[in-house]
C-alpha positions in Angstrom: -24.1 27.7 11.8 -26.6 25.0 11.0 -28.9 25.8 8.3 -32.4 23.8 7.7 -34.2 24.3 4.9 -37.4 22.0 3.6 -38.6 21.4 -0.6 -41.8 21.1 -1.6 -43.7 19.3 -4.3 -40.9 18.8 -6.3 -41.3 15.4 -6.5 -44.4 13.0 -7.1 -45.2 12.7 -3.3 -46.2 15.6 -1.4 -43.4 15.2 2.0 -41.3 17.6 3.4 -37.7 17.0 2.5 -35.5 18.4 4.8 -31.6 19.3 4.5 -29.3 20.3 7.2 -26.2 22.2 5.7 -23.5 23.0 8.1 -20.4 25.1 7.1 -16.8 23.5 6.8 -13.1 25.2 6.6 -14.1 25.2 2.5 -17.8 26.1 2.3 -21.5 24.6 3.1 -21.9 20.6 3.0 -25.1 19.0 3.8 -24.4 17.1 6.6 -28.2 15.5 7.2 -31.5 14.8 5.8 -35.0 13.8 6.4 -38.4 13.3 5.2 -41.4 13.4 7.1 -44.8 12.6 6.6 -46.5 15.7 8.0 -44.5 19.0 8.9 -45.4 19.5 12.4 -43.2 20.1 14.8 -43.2 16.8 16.8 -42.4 15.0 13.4 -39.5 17.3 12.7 -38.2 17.3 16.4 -38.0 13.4 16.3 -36.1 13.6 13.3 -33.7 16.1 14.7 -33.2 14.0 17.8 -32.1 11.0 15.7 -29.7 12.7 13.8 -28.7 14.7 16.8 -28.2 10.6 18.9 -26.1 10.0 16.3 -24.1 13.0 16.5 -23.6 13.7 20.7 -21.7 16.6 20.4 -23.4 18.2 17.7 -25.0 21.7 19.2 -24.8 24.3 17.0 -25.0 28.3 18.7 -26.9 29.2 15.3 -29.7 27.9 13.1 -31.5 29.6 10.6 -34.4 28.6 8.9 -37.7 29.4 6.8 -40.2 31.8 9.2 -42.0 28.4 9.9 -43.0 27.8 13.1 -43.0 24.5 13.5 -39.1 24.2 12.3 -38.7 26.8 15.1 -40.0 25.2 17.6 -38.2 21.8 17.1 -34.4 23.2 16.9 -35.3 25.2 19.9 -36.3 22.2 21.8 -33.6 19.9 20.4 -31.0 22.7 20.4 -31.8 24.9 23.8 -30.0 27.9 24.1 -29.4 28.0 19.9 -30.0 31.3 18.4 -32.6 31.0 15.0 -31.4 33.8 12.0 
């Protein structure tokens, strides 16, 4: 289970924050990051391919997110087959 979520304006500048959690044999650890400038979904899929590049065998079977289509779209084109809770 990979979970994304993104925080708005809670800080001075107006950019999507993104954390990926992931769960562990404990409980959920954020295992990745990223900011982008706008939140579309080429922006976020680029960010999820570089932290996917750096992680080969990193493919979770389930990812949930916000209802926000442009999250959706990138894990389902970095992640094929991934099922999005």
């Amino acid at each position: 289970m990979c979970l994304q979520d993104a925080t708005y304006k809670t800080t001075r500048y107006s950019l999507p924050l993104f954390f990926l959690v992931v769960g562990t044999n404990v409980d959920y650890q954020v295992a990745g990051s990223f900011v982008v400038q706008n939140e579309t979904s080429h922006c976020i899929k680029e960010a999820l391919q570089l932290l996917q590049n750096e992680n080969p065998g990193w493919n979770p079977k389930n990812c949930m997110t916000d209802n926000c289509e442009q999250e959706i779209t990138a894990l389902e084109d970095i992640f094929p087959g991934t099922i999005e809770l």
